[in-house]
GUTORMAR-176071 format. One line per field, with one value per residue: x, z, y of N, C-alpha, C in turn; residue in one letter; residue number from 1. Coordinates in Angstrom, 2 decimals. Each point is the difference from the previous one (the first is absolute). Layout:
N
n.u: c(X_...)
n.w: c(Z_...)
n.v: c(Y_...)
ca.u: c(X_...)
ca.w: c(Z_...)
ca.v: c(Y_...)
c.u: c(X_...)
c.w: c(Z_...)
c.v: c(Y_...)
residuo: c(A_...)
num: c(NUM_...)
//
This chain:
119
n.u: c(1.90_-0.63_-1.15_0.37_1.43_-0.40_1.71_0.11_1.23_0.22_-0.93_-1.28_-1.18_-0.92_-1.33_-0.66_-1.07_-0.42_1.23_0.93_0.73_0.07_1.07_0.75_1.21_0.63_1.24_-0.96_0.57_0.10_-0.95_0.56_0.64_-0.84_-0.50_1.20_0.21_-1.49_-0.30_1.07_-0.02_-0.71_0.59_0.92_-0.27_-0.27_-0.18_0.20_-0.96_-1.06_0.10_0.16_-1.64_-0.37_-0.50_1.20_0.64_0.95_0.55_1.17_1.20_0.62_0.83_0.79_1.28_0.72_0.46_-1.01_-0.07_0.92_-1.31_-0.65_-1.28_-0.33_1.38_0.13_-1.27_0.13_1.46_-0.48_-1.40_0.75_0.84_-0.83_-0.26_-0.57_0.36_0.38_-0.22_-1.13_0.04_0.72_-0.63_-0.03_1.73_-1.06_1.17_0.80_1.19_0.82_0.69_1.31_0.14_0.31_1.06_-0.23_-0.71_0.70_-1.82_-0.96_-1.44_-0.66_-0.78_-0.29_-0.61_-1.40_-0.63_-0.47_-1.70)
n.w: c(-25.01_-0.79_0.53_-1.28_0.63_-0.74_-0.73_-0.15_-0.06_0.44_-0.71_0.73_-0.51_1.09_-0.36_1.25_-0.29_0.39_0.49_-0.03_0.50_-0.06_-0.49_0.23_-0.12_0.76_0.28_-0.56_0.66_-1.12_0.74_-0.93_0.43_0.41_-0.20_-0.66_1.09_0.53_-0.86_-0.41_1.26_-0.05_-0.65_0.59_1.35_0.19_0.36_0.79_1.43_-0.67_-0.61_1.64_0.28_1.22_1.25_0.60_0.46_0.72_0.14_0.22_0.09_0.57_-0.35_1.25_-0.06_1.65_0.02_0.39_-1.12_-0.31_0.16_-0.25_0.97_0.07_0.16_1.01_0.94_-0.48_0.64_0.86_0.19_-0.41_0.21_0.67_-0.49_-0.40_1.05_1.32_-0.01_-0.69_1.18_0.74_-1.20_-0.24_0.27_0.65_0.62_0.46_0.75_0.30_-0.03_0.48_-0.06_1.43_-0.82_-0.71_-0.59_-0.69_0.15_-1.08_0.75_-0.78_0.43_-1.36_0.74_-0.25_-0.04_1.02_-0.43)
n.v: c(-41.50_0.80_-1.11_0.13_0.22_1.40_-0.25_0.51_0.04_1.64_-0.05_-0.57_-0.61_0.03_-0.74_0.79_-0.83_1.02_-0.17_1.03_-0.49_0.98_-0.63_1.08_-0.62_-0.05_1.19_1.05_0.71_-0.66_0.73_1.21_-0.77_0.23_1.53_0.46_-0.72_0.56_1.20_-0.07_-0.81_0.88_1.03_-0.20_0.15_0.76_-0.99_0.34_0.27_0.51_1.24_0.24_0.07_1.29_0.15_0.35_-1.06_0.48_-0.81_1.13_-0.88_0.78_-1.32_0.76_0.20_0.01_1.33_0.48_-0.17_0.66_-0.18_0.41_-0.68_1.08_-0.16_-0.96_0.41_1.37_-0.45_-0.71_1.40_1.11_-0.91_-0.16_1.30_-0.19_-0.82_1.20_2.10_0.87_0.99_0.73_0.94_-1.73_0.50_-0.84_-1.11_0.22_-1.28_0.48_-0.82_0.81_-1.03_-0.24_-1.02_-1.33_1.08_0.75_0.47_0.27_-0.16_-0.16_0.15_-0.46_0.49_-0.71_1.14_-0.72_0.13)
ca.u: c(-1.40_0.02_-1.03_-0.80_0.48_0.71_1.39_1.11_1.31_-0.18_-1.48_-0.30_-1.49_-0.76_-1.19_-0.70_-1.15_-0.75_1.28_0.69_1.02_1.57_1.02_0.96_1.30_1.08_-0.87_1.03_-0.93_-0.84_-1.77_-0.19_0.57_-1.26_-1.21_0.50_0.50_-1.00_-0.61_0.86_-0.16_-1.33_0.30_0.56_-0.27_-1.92_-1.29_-0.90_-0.87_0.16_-0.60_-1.46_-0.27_-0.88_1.34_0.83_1.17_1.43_1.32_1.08_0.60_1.65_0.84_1.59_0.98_0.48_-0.70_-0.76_0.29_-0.54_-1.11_-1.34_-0.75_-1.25_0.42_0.30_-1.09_-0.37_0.54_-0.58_-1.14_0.48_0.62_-1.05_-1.35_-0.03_0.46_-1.51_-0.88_0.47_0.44_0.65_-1.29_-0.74_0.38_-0.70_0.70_1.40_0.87_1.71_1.03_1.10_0.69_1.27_-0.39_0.90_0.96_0.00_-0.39_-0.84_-1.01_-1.49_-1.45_-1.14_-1.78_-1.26_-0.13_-1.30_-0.49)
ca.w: c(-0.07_0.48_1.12_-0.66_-0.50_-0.89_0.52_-0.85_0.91_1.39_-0.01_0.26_0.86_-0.29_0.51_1.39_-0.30_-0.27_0.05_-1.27_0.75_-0.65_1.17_-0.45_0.45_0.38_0.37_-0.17_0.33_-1.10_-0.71_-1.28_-0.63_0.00_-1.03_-2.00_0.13_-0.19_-1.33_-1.10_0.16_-0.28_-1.29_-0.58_0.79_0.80_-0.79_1.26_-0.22_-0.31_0.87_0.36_0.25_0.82_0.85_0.51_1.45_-0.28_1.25_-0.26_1.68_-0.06_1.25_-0.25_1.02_0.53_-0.22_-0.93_-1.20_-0.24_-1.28_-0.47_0.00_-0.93_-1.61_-0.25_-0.40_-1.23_-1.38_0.05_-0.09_-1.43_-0.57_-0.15_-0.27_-1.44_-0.02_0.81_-0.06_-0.96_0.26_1.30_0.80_0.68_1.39_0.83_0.76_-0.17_1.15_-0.27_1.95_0.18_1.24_-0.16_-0.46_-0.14_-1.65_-0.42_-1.14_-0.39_-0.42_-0.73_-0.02_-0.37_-0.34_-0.66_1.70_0.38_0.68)
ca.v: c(0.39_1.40_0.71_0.95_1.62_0.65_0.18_0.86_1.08_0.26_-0.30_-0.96_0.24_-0.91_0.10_-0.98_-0.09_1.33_0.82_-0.04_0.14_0.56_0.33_0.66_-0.25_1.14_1.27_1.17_1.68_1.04_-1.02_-0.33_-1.45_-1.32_0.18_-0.89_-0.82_-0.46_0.28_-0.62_-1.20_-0.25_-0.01_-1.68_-1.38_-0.36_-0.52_-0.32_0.70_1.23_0.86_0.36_1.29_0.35_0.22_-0.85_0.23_-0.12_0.11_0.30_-0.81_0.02_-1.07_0.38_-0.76_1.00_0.73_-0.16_0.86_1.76_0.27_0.56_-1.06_0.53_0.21_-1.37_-0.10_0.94_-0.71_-1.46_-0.13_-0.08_-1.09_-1.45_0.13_-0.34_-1.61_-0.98_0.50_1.02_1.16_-0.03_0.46_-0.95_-0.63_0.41_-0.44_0.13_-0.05_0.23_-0.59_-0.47_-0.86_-1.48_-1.28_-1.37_-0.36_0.96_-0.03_0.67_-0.53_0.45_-1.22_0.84_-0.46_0.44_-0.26_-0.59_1.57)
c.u: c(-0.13_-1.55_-0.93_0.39_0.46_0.91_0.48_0.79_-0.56_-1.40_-0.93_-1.20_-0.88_-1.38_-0.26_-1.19_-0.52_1.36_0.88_1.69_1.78_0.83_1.42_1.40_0.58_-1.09_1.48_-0.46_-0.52_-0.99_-0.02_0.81_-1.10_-0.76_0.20_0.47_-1.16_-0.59_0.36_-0.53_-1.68_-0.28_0.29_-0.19_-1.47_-0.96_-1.24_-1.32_0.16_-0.77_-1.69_-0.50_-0.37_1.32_1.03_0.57_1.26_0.53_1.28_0.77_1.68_0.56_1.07_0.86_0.44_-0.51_-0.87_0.32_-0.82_-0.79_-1.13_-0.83_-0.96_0.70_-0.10_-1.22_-0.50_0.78_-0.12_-1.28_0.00_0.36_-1.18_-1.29_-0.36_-0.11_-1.01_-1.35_0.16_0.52_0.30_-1.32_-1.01_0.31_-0.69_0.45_1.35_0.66_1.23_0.51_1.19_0.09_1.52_-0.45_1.24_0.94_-0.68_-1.15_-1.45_-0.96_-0.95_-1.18_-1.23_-1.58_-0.83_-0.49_-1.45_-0.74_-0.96)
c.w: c(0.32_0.20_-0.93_-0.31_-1.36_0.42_-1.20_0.61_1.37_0.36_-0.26_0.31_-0.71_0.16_1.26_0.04_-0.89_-0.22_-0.78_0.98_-0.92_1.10_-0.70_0.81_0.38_0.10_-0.40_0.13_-1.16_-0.54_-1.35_-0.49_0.57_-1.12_-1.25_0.94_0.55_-0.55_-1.07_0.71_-0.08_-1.48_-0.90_0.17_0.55_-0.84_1.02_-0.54_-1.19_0.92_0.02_0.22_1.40_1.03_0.09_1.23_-0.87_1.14_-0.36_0.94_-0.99_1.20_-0.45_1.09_0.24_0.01_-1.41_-1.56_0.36_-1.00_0.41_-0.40_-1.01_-1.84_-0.67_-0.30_-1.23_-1.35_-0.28_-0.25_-1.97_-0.52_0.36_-0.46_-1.71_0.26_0.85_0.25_-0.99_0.21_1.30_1.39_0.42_1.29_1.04_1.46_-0.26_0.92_-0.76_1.54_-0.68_1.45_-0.36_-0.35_0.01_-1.32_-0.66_-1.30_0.37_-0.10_-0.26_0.26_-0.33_-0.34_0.17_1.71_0.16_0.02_1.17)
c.v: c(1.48_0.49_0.59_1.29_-0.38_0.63_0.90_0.96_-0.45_-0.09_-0.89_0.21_-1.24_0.24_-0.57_0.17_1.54_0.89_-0.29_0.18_0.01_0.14_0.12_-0.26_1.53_1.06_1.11_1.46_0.55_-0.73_-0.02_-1.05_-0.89_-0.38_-0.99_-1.35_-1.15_0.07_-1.06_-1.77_-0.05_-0.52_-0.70_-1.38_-0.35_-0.66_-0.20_1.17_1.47_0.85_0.35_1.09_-0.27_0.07_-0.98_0.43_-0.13_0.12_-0.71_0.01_0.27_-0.38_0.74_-1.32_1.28_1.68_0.33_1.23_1.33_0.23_0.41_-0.86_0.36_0.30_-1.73_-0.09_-0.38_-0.74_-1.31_-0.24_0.34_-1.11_-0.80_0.79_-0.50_-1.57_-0.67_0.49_0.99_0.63_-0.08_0.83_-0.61_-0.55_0.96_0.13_0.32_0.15_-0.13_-0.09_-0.54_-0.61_-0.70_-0.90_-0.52_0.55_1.72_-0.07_0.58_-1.09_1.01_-0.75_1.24_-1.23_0.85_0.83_-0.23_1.09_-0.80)
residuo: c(X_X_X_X_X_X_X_X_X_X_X_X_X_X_X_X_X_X_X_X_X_X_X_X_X_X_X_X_X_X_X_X_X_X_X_X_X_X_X_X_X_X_X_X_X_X_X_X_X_X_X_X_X_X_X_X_X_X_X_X_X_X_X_X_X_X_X_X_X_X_X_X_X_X_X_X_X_X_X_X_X_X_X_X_X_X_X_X_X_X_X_X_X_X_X_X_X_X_X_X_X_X_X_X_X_X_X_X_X_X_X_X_X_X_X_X_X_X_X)
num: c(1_2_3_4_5_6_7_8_9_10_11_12_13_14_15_16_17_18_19_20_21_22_23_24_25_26_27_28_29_30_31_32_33_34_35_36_37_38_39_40_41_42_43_44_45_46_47_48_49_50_51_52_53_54_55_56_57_58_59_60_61_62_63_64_65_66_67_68_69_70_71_72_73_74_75_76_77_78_79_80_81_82_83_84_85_86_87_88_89_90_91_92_93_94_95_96_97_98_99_100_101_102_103_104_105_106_107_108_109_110_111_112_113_114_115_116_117_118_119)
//
C-alpha cells in the first residue's frame, strides 16, 4: 500500500489535505541535481493538484546522517522552488513564507511541504 504517494525513482509526493508534500531520497552537495530531478517527476508523474494562485508557505527540511553536507541552504532553496513552480503555484514570487532547516534525521533526504497560506 503506498498511502497515496506518487513513487517514481528517488521521488515521491503526495497530497495532505490543502498540501502538496514531495519528498526526495538521498542528498548530494550540488542543488542543481534537484531541480531536472523534480522538475522531470512533476512532469511525468503528477496528476494530483494543478497550480494555484495567491500566496503560499513552503517549508523545506534536509535530514542528513552524521555530519551534515557542505551546501548552501538558500541555493537548494532556489533549485527546488524552480523545480515545483509551474506544478503547485505559478511563480515562485507567491511564496510568501519560506523555511529551509537542515537537521539530523533517521535517513538521508529532502522534504518539501508547499500550501495555500491562510490570510
Amino acid at each position: 500500500m503506498n498511502d497515496g504517494w506518487i513513487v517514481s525513482g528517488k521521488v515521491r509526493a503526495r497530497e495532505e489535505g490543502d498540501a502538496v508534500v514531495v519528498m526526495i531520497d538521498g542528498l548530494t552537495t550540488q542543488a542543481k541535481y534537484y531541480k531536472p530531478l523534480v522538475y522531470e517527476f512533476f512532469r511525468k508523474e503528477w496528476r494530483g493538484s494543478r497550480p494555484a494562485y495567491g500566496d503560499f508557505v513552503v517549508e523545506i527540511v534536509m535530514e542528513h546522517v552524521g555530519d551534515p553536507p557542505w551546501m548552501d541552504l538558500d541555493n537548494l532553496a532556489k533549485a527546488l522552488l524552480d523545480a515545483i513552480k509551474g506544478y503547485l503555484f505559478h511563480d515562485d514570487a507567491q511564496v510568501a513564507r519560506l523555511l529551509v532547516e537542515r537537521r539530523e534525521g533517521e535517513r538521508e533526504r529532502i522534504t518539501i511541504r508547499a500550501f495555500p497560506r491562510k490570510s
